[in-house]
C-alpha positions as CSV (number, residue, x, y, z in Angstrom):
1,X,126.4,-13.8,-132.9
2,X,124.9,-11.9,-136.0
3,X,128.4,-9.5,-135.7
4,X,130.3,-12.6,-135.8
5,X,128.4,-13.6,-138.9
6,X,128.6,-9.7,-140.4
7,X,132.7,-10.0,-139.8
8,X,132.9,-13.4,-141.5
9,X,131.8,-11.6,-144.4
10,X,135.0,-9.9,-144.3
11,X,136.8,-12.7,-145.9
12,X,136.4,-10.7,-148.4
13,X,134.3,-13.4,-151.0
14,X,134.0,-10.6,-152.3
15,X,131.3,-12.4,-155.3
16,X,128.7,-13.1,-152.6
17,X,125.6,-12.0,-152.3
18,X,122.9,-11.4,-149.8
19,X,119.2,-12.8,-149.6
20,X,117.2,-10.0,-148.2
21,X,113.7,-9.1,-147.6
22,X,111.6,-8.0,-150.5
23,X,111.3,-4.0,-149.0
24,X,110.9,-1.6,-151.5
25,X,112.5,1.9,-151.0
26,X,112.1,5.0,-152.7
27,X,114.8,7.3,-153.9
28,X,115.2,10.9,-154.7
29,X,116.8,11.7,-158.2
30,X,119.6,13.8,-158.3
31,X,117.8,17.3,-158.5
32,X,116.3,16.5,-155.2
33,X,119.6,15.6,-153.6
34,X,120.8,19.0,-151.5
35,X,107.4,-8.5,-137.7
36,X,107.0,-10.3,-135.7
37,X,109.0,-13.8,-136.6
38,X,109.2,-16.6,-133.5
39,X,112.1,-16.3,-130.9
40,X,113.5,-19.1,-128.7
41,X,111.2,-18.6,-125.6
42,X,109.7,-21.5,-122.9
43,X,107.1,-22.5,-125.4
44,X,109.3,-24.5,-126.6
45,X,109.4,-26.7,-123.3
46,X,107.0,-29.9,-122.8
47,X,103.8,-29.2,-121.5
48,X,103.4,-30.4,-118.1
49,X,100.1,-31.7,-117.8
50,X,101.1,-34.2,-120.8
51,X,103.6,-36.3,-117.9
52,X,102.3,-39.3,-116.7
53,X,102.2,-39.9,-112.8
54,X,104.8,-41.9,-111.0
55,X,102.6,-45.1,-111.4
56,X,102.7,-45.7,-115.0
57,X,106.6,-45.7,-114.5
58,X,108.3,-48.7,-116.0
59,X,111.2,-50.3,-113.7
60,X,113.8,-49.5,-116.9
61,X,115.2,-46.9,-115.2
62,X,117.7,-46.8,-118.3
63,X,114.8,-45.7,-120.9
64,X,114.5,-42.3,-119.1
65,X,116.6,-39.4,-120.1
66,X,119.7,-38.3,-118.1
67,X,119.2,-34.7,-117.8
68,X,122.4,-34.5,-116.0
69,X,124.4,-35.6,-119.2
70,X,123.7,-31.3,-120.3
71,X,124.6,-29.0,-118.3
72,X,123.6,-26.1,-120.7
73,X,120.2,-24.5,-121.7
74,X,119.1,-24.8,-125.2
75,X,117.5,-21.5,-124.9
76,X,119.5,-18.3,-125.6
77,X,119.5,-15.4,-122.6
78,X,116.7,-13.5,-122.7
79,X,119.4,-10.5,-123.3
80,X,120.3,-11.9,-126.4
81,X,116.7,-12.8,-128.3
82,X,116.4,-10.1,-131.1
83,X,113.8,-9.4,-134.0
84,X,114.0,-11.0,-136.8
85,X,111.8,-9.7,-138.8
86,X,112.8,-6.8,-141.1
87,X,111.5,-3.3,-140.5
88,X,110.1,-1.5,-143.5
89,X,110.7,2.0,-141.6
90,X,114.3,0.9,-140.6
91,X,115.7,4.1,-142.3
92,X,113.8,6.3,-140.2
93,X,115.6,5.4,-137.1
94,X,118.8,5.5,-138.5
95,X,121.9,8.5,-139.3
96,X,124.9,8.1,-141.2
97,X,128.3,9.7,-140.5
98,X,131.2,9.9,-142.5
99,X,133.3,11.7,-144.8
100,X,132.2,12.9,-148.5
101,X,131.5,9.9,-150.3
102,X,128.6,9.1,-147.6
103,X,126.9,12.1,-148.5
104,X,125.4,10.3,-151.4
105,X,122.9,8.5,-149.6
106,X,121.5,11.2,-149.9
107,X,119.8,9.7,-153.1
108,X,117.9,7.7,-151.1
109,X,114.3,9.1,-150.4
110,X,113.8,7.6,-147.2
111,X,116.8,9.1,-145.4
112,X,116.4,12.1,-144.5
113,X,119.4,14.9,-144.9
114,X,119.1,16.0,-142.0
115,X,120.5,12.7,-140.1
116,X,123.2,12.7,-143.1
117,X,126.4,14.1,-140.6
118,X,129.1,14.3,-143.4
119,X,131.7,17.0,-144.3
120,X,133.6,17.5,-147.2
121,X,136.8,18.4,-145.0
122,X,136.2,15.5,-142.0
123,X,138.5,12.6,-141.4
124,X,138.6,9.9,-139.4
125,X,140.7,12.0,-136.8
126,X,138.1,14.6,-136.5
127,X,134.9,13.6,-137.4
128,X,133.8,13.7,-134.3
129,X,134.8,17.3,-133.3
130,X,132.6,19.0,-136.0
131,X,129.8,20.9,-135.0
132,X,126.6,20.5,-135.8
133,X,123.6,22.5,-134.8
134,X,120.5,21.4,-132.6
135,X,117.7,23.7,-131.2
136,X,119.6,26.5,-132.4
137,X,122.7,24.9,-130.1
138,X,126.2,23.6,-131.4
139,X,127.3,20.9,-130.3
140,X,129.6,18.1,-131.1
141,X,129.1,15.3,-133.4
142,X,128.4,12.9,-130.5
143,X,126.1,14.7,-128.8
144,X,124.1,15.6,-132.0
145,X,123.2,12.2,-132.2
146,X,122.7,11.6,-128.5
147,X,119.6,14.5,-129.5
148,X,118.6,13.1,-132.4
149,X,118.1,10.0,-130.9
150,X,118.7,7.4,-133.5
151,X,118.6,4.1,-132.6
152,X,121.0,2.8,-135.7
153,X,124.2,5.2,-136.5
154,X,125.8,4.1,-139.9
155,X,129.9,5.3,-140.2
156,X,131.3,5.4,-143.6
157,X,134.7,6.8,-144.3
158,X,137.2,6.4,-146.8
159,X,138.7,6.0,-149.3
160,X,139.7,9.5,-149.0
161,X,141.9,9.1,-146.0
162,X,143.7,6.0,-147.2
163,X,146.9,8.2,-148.4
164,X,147.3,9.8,-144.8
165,X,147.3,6.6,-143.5
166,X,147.9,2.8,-143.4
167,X,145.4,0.1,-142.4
168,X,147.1,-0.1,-139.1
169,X,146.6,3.5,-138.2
170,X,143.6,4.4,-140.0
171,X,142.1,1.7,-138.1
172,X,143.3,3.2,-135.0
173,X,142.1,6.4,-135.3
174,X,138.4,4.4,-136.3
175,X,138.3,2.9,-133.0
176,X,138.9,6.6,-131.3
177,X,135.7,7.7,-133.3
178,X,133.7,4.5,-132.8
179,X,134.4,4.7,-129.2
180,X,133.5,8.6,-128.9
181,X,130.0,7.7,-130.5
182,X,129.2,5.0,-128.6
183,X,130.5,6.3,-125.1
184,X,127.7,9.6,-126.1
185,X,125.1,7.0,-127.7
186,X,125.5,3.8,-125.4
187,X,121.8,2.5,-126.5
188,X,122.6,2.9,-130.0
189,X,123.4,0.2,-132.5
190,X,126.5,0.9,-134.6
191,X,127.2,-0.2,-138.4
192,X,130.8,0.4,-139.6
193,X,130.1,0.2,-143.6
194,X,133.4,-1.1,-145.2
195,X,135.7,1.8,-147.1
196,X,134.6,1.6,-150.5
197,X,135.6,-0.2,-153.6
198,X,137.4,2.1,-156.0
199,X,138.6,1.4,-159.7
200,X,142.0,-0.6,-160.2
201,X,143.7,2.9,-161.9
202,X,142.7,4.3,-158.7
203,X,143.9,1.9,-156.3
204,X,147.1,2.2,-157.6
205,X,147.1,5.5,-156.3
206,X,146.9,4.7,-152.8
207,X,150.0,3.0,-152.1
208,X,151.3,-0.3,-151.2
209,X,148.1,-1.1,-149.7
210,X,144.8,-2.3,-150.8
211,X,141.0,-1.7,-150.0
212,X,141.0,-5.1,-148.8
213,X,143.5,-4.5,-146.1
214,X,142.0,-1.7,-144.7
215,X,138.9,-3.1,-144.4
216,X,140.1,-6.2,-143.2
217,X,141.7,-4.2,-140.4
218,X,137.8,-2.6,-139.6
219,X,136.4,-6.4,-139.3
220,X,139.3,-6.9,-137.1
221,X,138.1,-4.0,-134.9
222,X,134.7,-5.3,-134.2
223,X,136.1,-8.0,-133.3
224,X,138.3,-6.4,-131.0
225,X,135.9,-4.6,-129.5
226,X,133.5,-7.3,-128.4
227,X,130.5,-5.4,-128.6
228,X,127.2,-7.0,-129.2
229,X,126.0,-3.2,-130.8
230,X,128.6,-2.9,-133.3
231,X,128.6,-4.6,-136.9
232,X,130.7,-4.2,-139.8
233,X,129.2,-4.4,-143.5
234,X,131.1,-5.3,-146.2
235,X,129.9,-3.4,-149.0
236,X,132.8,-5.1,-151.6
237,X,129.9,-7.5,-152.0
238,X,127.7,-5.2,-153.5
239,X,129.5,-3.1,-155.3
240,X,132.7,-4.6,-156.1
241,X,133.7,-6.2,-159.1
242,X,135.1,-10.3,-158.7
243,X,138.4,-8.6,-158.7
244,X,137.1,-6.3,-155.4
245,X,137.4,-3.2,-157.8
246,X,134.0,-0.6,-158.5
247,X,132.1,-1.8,-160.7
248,X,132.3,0.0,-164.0
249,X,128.4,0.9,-163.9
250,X,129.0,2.3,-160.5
251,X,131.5,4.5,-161.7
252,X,130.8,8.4,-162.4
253,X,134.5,8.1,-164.3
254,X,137.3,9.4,-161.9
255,X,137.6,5.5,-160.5
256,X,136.4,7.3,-156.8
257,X,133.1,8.8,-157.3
258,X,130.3,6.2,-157.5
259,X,126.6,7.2,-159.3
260,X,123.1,7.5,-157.8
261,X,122.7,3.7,-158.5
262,X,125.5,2.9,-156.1
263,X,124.3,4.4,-153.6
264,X,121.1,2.7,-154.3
265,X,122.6,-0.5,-153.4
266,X,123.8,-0.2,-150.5
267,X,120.2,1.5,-149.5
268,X,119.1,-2.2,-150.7
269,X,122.3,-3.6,-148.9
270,X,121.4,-2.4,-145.5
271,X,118.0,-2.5,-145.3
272,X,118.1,-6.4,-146.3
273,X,121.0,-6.7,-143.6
274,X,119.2,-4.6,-140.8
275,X,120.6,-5.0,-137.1
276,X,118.1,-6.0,-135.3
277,X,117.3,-4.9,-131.7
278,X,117.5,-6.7,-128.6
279,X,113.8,-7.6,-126.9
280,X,115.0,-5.7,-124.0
281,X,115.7,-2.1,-126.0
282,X,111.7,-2.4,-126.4
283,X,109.1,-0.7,-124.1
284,X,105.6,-2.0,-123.3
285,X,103.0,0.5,-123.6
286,X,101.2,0.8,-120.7
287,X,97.8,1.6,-122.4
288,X,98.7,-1.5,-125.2
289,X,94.9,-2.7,-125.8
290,X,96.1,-6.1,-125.4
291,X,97.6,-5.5,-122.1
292,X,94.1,-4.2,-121.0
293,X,92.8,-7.1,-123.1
294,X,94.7,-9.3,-121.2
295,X,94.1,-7.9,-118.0
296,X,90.1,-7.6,-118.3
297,X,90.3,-12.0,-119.1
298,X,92.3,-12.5,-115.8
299,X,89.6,-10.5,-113.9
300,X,86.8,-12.2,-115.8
301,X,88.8,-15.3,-114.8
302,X,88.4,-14.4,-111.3
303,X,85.0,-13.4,-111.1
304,X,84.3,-16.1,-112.4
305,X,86.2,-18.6,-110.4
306,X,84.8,-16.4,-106.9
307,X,81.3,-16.9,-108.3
308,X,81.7,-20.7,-108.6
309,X,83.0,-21.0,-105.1
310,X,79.7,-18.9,-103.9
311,X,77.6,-21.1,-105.7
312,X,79.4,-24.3,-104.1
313,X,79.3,-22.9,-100.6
């Protein structure tokens, strides 16, 4: 599974990196700030027509293949078959929600600040009771993104509520908010982004604990939760240092606060790492030209097929 993949991240290697796509994005600066790739399907299979009849059989009945030696089926459930290929307007399905520090992707030009759900005075133990207003109604974080109807919702909190809690109980108090997002948005894909890397001064600030374990705690939840629409992204590998601390040029100088730049990279870091939907989320147009394409050959087919029949009568 591509969350099983995402969590194994979480070993925290914290020097890898990730191969992406070659997308570019565009940013706002900080005045502004306020395909189709193949899929395991039946094609795969041997063509019929290219089987020889019983009577070129040999008698070597041990040179044929013993299909009952597997009982499993190379190709995956159609439920599970995603997209692979990498969607340049991925940020226009998506919202974030967190806690101050996720406000910042607000330096990125191609999300817009109005799917940016972040409060200065929200934790993980109330995020989801702020209000937020839609068509001149307030309603509850959940159900704000129920109306926005974004396909990918991004949660990003911490470090801030690392001294109220440790990684046992912050993660807790996660899985009350994942679950309240997901129970209101069942057909939405959820990323929980790591907490954070902060400086080492800083770190010593928090406690016994480190960054590490709290987010080790997050992978752990995924995991927990055994749901195929919930990944975890580990930003440590873009932004952390070899020691798993902020890297100095993402730094605005407080050891917490990261620049325009950071933010930047994890734009970068999640559109190269996109979740990709299952086949079934998509719907066929009914007036798709090359479903009426399609259609008009099958009936030419026929015609066709009806005339020869005439003609042989």
């Amino acid at each position: 599974m591509t969350k099983k993949i995402l969590s194994a991240v979480l070993a925290l290697s914290i020097c890898a990196g990730f191969a992406g796509c070659a997308n570019e994005i565009e940013y706002k600066s900080p005045e502004q700030l306020g395909g189709a790739s193949s899929v395991s399907d039946d094609s795969t299979k041997p063509d019929d027509s290219s089987k020889t009849d019983d009577s070129s059989k040999t008698d070597d009945s041990s040179s044929a293949p013993d299909d009952s030696s597997s009982g499993t089926n190379d190709n995956p459930p159609v439920s599970n078959l995603t997209v692979r290929e990498n969607d340049d307007k991925y940020f226009e399905k998506c919202a974030f929600v967190g806690e101050a520090i996720c406000s910042g992707m607000g330096y990125v030009k191609d999300i817009e600040d109005e799917y940016i759900y972040t409060q200065n005075s929200a934790h993980v133990h109330d995020i989801a009771d702020t209000s937020w207003t839609v068509d001149g109604v307030s309603r509850p974080l959940p159900d704000a993104l129920y109306s926005a109807d974004r396909k990918y919702i991004y949660i990003w909190v911490g470090p801030n509520d690392l001294t109220s809690y440790n990684p046992n109980s912050f993660a807790e108090k996660y899985e009350e908010l994942v679950k309240k997002i997901t129970y209101a948005n069942p057909m939405a894909y959820v990323g929980i982004i790591s907490v954070a890397p902060v400086s080492a001064s800083y770190e010593q600030g928090l406690g016994g604990d480190t960054i590490s374990d709290y987010n080790m705690r997050l992978a752990e939840l995924v995991d927990k939760l055994d749901n195929n629409r919930i990944y975890f992204f580990n930003l440590i590998t873009v932004l952390g240092d070899s020691n798993g601390h902020l890297k100095s040029e993402f730094d605005t100088g407080d050891g917490l606060h990261m620049t325009p730049s950071a933010y930047r990279k994890v734009a970068e870091y999640l559109l190269q790492n996109q979740i990709h939907p299952y086949l079934s989320d998509f719907e066929i147009d009914p007036d798709d030209s090359s479903a009426t394409d399609s259609s008009s050959t099958d009936d030419s087919s026929a015609a066709d097929d009806s005339s020869s029949e005439e003609a042989s009568e």
